[in-house]
N, C-alpha and C positions, 0 to 999 in steps of 0.2 A: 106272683111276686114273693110271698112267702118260701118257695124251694130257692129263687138266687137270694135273698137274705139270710138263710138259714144255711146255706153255701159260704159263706165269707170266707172260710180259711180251708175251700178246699182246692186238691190241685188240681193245675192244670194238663191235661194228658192229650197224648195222639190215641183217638178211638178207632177201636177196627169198626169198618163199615160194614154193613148189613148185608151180606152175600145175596148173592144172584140179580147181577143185572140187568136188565129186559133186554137192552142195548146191544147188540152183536156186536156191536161197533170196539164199545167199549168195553173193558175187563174191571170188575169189583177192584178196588183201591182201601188208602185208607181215607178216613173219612176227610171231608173240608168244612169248614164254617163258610157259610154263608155272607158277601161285601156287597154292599153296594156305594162305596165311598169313590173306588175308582173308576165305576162305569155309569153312578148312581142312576142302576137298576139291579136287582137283585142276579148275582151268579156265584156258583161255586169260584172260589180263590184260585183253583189247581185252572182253572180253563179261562183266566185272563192274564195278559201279556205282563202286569205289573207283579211285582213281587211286594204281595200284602203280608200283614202281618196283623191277626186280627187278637186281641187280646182278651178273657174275658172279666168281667167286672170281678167274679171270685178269686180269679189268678192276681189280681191287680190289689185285693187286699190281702192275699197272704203274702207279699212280699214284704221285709222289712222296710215300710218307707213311710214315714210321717204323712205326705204329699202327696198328692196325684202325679208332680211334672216325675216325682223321684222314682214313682214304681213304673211310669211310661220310658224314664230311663236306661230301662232294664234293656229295650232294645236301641243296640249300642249307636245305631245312627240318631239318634233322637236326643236333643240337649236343648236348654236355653243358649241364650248368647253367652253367658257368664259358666264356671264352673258351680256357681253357687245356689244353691236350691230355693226356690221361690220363698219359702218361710224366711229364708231372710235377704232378700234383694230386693231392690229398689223395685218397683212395678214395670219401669222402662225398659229394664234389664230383662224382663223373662217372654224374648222374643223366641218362638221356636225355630229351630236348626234343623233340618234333616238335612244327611249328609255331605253336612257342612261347608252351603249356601249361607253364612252370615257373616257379612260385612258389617252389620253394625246391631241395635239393639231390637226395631222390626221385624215380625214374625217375617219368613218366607216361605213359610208353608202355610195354607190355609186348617184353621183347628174349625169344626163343627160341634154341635149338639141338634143330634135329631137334624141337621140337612140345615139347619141354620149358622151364623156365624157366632162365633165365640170370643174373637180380638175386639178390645178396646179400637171402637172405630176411629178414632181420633189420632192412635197412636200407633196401633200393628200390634201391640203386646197383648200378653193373654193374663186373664185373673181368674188360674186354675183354683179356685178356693170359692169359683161363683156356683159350681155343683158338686153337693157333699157327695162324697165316694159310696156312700150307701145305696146310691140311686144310679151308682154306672150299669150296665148290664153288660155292656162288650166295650172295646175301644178297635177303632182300626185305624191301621198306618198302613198311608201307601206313598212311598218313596218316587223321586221322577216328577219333572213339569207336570201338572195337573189344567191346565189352564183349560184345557181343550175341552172341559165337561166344565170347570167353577172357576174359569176366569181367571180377572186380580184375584194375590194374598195367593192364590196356590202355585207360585213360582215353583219351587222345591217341593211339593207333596200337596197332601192332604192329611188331616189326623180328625177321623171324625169319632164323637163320644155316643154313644147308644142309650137314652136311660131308659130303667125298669117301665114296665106297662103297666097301668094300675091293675089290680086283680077283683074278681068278681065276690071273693072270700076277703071276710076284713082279718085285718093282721094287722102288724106290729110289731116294730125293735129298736130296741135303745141301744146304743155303743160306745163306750168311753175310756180314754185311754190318758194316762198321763205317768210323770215319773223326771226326768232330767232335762235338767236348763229351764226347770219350771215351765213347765211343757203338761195343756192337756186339750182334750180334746171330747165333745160330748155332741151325741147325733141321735138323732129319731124319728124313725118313721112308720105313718101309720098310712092304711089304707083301707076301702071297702067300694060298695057301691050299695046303688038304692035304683031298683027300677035295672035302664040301661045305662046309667052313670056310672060309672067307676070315678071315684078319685084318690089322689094320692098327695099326703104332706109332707115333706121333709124341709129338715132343720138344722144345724149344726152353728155350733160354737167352738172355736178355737182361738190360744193365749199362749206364746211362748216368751218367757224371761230372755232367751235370745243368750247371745254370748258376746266377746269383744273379739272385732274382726280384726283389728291391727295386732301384727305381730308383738310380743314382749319389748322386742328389740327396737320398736320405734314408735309405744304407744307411749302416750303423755297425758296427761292430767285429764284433758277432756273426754278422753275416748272412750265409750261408753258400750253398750250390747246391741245388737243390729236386733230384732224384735217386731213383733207382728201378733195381733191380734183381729178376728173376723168372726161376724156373724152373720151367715147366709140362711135365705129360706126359699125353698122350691114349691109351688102347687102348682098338678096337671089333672087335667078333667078330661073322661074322653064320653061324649055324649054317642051312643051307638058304636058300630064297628067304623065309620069314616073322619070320624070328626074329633080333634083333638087341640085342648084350649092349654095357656098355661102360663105364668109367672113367675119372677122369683126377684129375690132381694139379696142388695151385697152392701154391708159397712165394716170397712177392713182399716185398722190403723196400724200404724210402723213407725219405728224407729230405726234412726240409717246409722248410726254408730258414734254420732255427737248431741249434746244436749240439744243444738239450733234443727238439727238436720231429722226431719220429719216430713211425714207424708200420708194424705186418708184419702181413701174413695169412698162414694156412694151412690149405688146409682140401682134401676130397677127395670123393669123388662117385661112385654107383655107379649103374648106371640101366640098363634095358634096356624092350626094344617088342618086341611081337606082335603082327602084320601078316597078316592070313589075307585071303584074296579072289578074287575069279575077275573075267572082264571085265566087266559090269555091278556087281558089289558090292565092297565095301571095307569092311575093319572094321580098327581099331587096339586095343590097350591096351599102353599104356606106364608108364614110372614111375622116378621113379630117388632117391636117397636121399643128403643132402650132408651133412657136418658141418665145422664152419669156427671157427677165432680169430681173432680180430682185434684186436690190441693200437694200443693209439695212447697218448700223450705230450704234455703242454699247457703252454705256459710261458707267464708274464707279460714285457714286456720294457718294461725302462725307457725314459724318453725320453733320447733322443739313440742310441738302438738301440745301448749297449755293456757292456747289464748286462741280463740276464735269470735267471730264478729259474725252476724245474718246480714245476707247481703241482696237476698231475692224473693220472695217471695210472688206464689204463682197460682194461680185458680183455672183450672181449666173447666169449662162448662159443652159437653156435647150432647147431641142427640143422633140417634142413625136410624130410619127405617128401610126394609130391605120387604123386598116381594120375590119369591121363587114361582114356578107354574113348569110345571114340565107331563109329559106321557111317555110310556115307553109298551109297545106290542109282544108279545113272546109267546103267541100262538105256532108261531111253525118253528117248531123245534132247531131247522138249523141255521134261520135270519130271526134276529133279533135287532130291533131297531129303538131307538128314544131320540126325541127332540124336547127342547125346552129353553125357558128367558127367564131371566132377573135382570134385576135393578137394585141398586142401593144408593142412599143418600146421606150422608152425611152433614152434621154441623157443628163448627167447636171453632171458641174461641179463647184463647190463650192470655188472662187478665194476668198483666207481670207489674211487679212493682220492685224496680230497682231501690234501696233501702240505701246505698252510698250518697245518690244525688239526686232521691227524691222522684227519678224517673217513671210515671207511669205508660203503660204501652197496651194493646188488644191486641198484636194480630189474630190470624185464623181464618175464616172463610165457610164456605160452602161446595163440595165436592158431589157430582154424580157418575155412575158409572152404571152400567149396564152390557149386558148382552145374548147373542141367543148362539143356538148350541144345536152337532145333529150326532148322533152316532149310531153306529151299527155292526153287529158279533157274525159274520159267516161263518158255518160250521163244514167242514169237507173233512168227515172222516176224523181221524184224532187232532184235526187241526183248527187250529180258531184263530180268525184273521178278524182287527180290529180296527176300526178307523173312526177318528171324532175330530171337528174342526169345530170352532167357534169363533164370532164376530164380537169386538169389545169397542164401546164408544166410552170417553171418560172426559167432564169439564169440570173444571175448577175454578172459582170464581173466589178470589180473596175478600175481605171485610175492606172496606175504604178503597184508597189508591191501591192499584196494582191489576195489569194486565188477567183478564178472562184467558184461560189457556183449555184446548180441546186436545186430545189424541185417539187415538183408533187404534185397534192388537187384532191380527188374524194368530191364529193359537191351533195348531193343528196336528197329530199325532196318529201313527201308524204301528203296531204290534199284531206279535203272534206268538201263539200258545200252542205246541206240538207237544203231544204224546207219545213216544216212539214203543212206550211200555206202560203196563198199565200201573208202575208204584215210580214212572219217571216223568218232570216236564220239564222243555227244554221253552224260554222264553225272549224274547228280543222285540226291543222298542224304538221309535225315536219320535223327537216331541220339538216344541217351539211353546217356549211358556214367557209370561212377563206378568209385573208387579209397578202400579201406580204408586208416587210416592203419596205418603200420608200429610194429613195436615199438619202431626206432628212433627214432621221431619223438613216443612217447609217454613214454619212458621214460629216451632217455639225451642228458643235457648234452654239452656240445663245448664248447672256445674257439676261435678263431681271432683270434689276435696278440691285441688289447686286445678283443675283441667276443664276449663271452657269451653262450650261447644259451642258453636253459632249455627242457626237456622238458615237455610238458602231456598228462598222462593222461587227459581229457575231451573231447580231438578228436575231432571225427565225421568223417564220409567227404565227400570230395568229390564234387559230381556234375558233369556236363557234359552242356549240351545245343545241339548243333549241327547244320548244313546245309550245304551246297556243292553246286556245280554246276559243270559244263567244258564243255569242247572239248578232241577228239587228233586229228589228222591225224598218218597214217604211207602214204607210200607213196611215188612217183618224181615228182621235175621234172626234164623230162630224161631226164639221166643221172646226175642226183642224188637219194641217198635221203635224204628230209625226216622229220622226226618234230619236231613241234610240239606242245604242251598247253599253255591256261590253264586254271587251276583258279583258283574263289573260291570264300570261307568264311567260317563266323560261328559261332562258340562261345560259349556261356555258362557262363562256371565260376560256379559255387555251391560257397561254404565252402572255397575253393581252400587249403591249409595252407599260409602262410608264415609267414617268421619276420622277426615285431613287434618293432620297437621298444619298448621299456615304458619305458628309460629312462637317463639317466647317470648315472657315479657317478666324478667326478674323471676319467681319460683312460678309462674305462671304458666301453665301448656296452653296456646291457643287450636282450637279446633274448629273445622268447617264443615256440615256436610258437603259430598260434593259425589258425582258421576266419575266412580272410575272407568279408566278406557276399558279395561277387559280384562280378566281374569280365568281360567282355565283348573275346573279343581274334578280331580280324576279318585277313583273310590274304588275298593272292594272287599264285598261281603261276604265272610264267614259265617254260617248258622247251622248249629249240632246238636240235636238232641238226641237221648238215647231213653227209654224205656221199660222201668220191669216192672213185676206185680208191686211194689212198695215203695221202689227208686227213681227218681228221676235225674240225669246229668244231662246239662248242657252246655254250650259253650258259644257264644257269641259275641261276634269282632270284625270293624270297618277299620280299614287301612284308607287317610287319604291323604291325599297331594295337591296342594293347591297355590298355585302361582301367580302372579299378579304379571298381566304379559303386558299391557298401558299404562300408561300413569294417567291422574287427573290430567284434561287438559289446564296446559299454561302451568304446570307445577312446577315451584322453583328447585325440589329434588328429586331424583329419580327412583321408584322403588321397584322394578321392574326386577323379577325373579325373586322376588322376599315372599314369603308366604300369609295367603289373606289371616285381618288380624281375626282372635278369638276363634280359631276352628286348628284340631288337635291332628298329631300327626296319627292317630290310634286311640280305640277302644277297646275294651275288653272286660268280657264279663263270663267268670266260671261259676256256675250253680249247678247245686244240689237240691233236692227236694224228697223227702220219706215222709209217708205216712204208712202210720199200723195202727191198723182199729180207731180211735177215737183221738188218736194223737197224729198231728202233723209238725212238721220242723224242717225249714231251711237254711242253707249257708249260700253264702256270694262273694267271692272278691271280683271288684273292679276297679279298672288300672285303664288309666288315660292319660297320653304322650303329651308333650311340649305345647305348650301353643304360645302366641303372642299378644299382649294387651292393644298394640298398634301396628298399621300399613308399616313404620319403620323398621320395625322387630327390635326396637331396643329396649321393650320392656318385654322380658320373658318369661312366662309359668312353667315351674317346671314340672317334669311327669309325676303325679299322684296316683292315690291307689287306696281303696276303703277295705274294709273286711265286716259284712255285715249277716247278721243271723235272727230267726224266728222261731216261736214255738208257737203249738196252741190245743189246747186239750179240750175239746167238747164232751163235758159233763153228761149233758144229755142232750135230749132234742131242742131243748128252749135256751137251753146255757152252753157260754164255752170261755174260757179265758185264754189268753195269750200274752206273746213277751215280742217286743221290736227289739233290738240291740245293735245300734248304727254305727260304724267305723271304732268295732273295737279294741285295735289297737291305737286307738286316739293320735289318726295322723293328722300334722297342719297341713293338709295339699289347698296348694296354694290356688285363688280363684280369680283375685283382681292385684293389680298394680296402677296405681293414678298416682298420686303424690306419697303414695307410702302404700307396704304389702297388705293385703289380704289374706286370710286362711278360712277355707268353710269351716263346717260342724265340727264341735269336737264329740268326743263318745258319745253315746246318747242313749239310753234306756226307757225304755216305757212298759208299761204291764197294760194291758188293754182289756176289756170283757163287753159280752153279748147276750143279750137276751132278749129271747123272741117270746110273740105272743102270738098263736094262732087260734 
C-alpha cells in the first residue's frame, strides 16, 4: 500500500514487456494491465473483444481534477448526464454516460467497487465522493452492453473502481489541498496488520464555497453558489489470504443555487467477500448491505429571480442488499470458462410533502432482480472467441395500491480478439443489453427551477442492441512507445426513459417520464498516445450521432430525427505529461460539441472547452507538494438550461501537499 500512496503524482506510462515469451504462438508485445470488469475473471485487456480502458489510481490523481467523476472524464466517452461536475450538481444529475446512452439522469452503465454496486439503489445515480481517491488503486472502463456478465445498470458499460489492499507494513498519509472558491479538501490513511489481519482506514473531508451558476445576465437577488460539502470514511479488513470484510460512511450536504433549494444524504454500508482458490480455479462470494436518506428541497422562483417560495419538500429512505457468487476455471490455457448469480433487493420510499396545499404522499415500493450468467474465452492460435449469455428475472411491487409487475432479459453477446501481429489487435462484438427502470424514476417527482418532472409507474425496461469493431496498435517506433485505437459503433436503444415534454402551464415546463420508441446513437473512437523518456502526448476523442428514430407512444409532437437530449456531438481532450527527476507537470484542453437540455432540442448548450494544468514536486520520499489549476482561461461553458442558463466552474486553483509515513 505504501509504493501506490507514495505514487500519487506519478505518470502514467505504456511499459515495455519483459522479453521472451514461452509462447511460440505468441511474440513479446507491450505490456497490458490486467481487467476483470469485462469478462469478470481475470485477463490481459489486448486478448478480450471489449475495448478497456484501465486507469490507474496514480494516473487518476495526477490529473488536474478536484473529483473522482472529473479525472475519469479524461476518457472522452465518459460524463455524467449534465456538463457539470459532481462538486456541484444535484445528486440526481450525476448519472454515468458512456458513449452517450443518456436519456435522462440514471446511470446507464453499471459503476462498481471491488465487484459490488456503487449507484444510489433507489435512484441509478452515483455518489463519487463515497470512496476518497487515496484508496483508488486502478479504475476500469469498458464500453458496450455489459449485461451478459452483470445484468441490469450495465446497459452502456461497466466502470468498475479497484481499491488499495491493505498491506502487511503499517504506513500512513495525510493529503490536503485547498485554495479558490473556498475549496479544501483533507484525507488520511493509515494501515498495518497484527497476526494475519491487515487493515486499512481512510477518511476524508471536503468543503467548497461553490460559485453562482446562473449567468450575470439573468441572475437576481436570490441566486446564490451551487456548493457541497462531504465527510466519508472507509475501513477494510482482510482476515488471511480469502477473506475480506469492510464498511464505510457518507454525509454529504449541498447547496443547489437558491437559498430554499437544498439537498443532504446519508447513508452507510457494510459488505464483505470470500475468495477461495488455487492456480487454475477461482471462486468468489460477496455481498454487502447499504442503507441511505436522501433529503432534497424544491422552490418555485419568480420572474425576475428575486422572490422564490419552497414548494416540496422530499425524504427519501432506502435500503439494498445485494449477494454475488460466481467461479471461473483457467486451468487449460486455451478454454476458459466462469459461471455465476446475483441478486439484489431493493427498498425506498419517496416521503413528499407538497407545501402549496398541504399535500402529503409515500410512494416507492419494493423491487427484486436477479440472475445467472455463463461465459467462455477459446483460444485458437492468436485468436480469442468470446461468448456470455445471461438470464434476468425482475419484480416490482409498489407500497399501497398499484399492480405487482414481473419481466425476464435474456442478454447475450458474442466477440473476438485477433492478433494478426504481435504490437496489433484487431477486435469486433455484438451484445443484447437492458436496464430495469428505478424506483426513482417510477415513483418520485423532482422540480428543477420552473420545469416539473412527473414520475410514471408504468415504465418498462430499456433495451439496447449493439456492434462495434476496432483496431489497437501498442508497441515502439523508434524509441517511442505508440498505443493507438479506433473503435466504431452502433446502438439501438429501445424504450430509452426520458423525460417528455407533456406540456406548459404559464412559466411552467411540464415533464413526464416516459419510454421512448427507439433511438439509434452511433460513435467513434480516437485514442493516441505517444511516449518518450520524460514526455508524454496524447490525444483522445468520441464522435457521436444520436437520433431519436420513435416518439413516445401517443405523443402529441413529433421528435423523430432531433438528437437524444444531454449527450454532445464530440469530445476531445489534448494532453501533455513531463516529468524530470522529482518534478511532474501536466497541461489539457478539453472541448465538447453542442448538446441539447431536451427530446425538443429547443434548449441548446453550446460547445465549451477548459484549459487545465498540474505540477508537483516531491521533496522527498515522505513529502511532495502540488498545484491543480482548472479552466484557466475562466471559460462560462455552458452545462444546464431549465428556466434560466447554467455555467460550470469558474478558474479554479488549489495548492495540494503529501505526506507519507512508512
Amino acid at each position: 500500500m505504501a509504493t501506490t500512496l507514495l505514487a500519487l503524482f506519478a505518470p502514467a506510462r505504456i511499459q515495455a514487456q519483459e522479453p521472451a515469451s514461452t509462447d511460440a504462438t505468441r511474440k513479446p508485445r507491450v505490456q497490458e494491465l490486467i481487467t476483470v470488469t469485462a469478462t469478470r475473471r481475470p485477463f490481459d485487456i489486448a486478448d478480450i473483444s471489449a475495448p478497456a480502458t484501465v486507469v490507474t489510481g496514480a494516473e487518476l490523481r495526477a490529473r488536474p481534477a478536484v473529483g473522482v467523476d472529473e479525472a475519469l472524464a479524461w476518457t472522452p466517452g465518459f460524463s455524467l448526464l449534465r456538463r457539470t461536475p459532481a462538486r456541484a450538481a444535484h445528486p440526481t444529475t450525476q448519472g454515468l454516460n458512456l458513449r452517450g446512452v443518456a436519456p435522462s439522469g440514471t446511470s446507464r452503465a453499471l459503476v462498481l467497487v471491488d465487484g459490488l454496486p456503487l449507484a444510489d439503489a433507489f435512484g441509478g445515480w452515483v455518489y463519487w465522493s463515497r470512496i476518497p481517491t487515496a484508496l483508488i488503486e486502478s479504475v476500469e472502463i469498458v464500453p458496450g452492453g455489459g449485461s451478459s456478465t452483470y445484468g441490469n445498470q450495465a446497459l452502456a458499460g461497466t466502470v468498475q473502481i479497484v481499491t488499495t489492499t491493505p498491506a502487511d507494513q503499517p504506513s500512513a498519509r495525510i493529503d490536503g489541498a485547498g485554495g479558490g472558491l473556498d475549496t479544501w479538501r483533507a484525507a488520511a490513511v493509515v494501515g498495518g496488520s497484527v497476526g494475519s489481519v491487515r487493515a486499512l482506514l481512510a477518511a476524508e473531508a471536503f468543503d467548497t464555497g461553490g460559485y453562482v451558476a446562473t449567468t450575470p445576465a439573468e441572475a437576481g437577488t436570490i441566486d446564490t453558489e451551487v456548493a457541497t460539502r462531504h465527510q466519508t470514511a472507509v475501513a477494510t479488513m482482510d482476515v488471511g489470504a480469502a477473506i475480506r470484510l469492510g464498511a464505510d460512511w457518507l454525509n454529504e450536504d449541498r447547496a443547489n443555487g437558491t437559498p430554499e433549494r437544498t439537498n443532504s444524504t446519508q447513508g452507510w454500508t457494510l459488505r464483505g467477500r470470500w475468495s477461495p482458490g488455487g492456480s487454475s480455479f477461482g471462486a468468489q462470494l460477496a455481498g454487502h448491505y447499504r442503507e441511505q436518506e436522501f433529503r432534497s428541497r424544491f422552490s418555485s422562483v419568480a420572474n425576475g429571480r428575486d422572490e422564490e417560495t419552497a414548494v416540496l419538500n422530499q425524504c427519501v429512505d432506502s435500503s439494498e442488499a445485494t449477494v454475488t457468487a460466481q467461479a471461473w476455471h483457467t486451468g487449460n490455457t486455451d478454454l476458459t470458462f466462469a459461471a455465476g448469480a446475483d441478486w439484489r433487493q431493493v427498498k425506498g420510499t419517496s416521503f413528499e410533502e407538497v407545501l402549496s396545499i398541504g399535500l402529503q404522499r409515500a410512494p416507492g415500493g419494493r423491487q427484486s432482480i436477479g440472475g445467472v450468467y455463463g461465459a467462455a474465452q477459446w483460444r485458437l492460435g492468436n485468436v480469442f472467441l468470446e461468448g456470455a449469455v445471461r438470464a434476468d428475472g425482475w419484480r416490482n411491487t409498489p407500497n399501497g395500491e398499484g399492480e405487482q409487475r414481473s419481466l425476464s432479459e435474456f442478454s447475450p453477446r458474442l466477440g473476438v480478439a485477433w492478433h494478426p501481429h504481435a504490437d496489433w489487435t484487431v477486435r469486433a462484438a455484438a451484445y443484447r443489453a437492458f436496464r430495469a427502470p428505478t424506483p426513482n424514476e417510477l415513483y418520485r417527482q423532482f422540480r428543477v427551477g420552473n420545469v416539473i418532472t412527473r414520475a410514471n409507474p408504468d415504465l418498462i425496461q430499456e433495451r439496447l442492441r449493439g456492434a462495434e469493431a476496432g483496431v489497437e496498435h501498442r508497441g515502439r517506433l523508434g524509441g517511442t512507445l505508440v498505443r493507438a485505437r479506433l473503435h466504431g459503433y452502433v446502438n439501438k436503444l429501445t424504450d430509452g426513459v426520458i423525460n417528455a415534454t407533456v406540456g406548459l402551464a404559464g412559466n411552467l415546463i411540464l415533464r413526464q417520464r416516459a419510454n421512448l420508441g427507439e433511438a439509434t446513437v452511433r460513435g467513434l473512437e480516437l485514442d493516441l498516445e505517444a511516449a518518450w523518456s520524460e514526455v508524454t502526448l496524447s490525444l483522445a476523442t468520441i464522435w457521436i450521432d444520436s437520433r431519436i428514430d420513435r416518439d413516445v407512444p401517443g405523443a402529441s409532437i413529433s421528435v423523430v430525427g432531433n438528437r437524444l437530449p444531454q449527450v454532445p456531438d464530440y469530445r476531445v481532450r489534448l494532453s501533455a505529461l513531463w516529468q524530470h527527476h522529482r518534478w511532474t507537470a501536466n497541461l489539457a484542453v478539453q472541448a465538447i460539441g453542442a448538446q441539447f437540455e431536451d427530446e425538443r432540442n429547443q434548449l441548446r448548450l453550446a460547445p465549451g472547452s477548459t484549459l487545465d494544468a498540474g505540477a508537483n514536486f516531491q521533496i522527498s520520499d515522505q513529502l511532495n507538494l502540488g498545484l491543480i489549476a482548472q479552466n484557466l482561461t475562466d471559460q462560462r461553458v455552458q452545462v444546464a438550461r431549465t428556466d434560466v442558463l447554467n455555467v460550470g466552474p469558474p478558474r479554479t486553483v488549489l495548492l495540494r501537499a503529501g505526506w507519507a509515513i512508512r
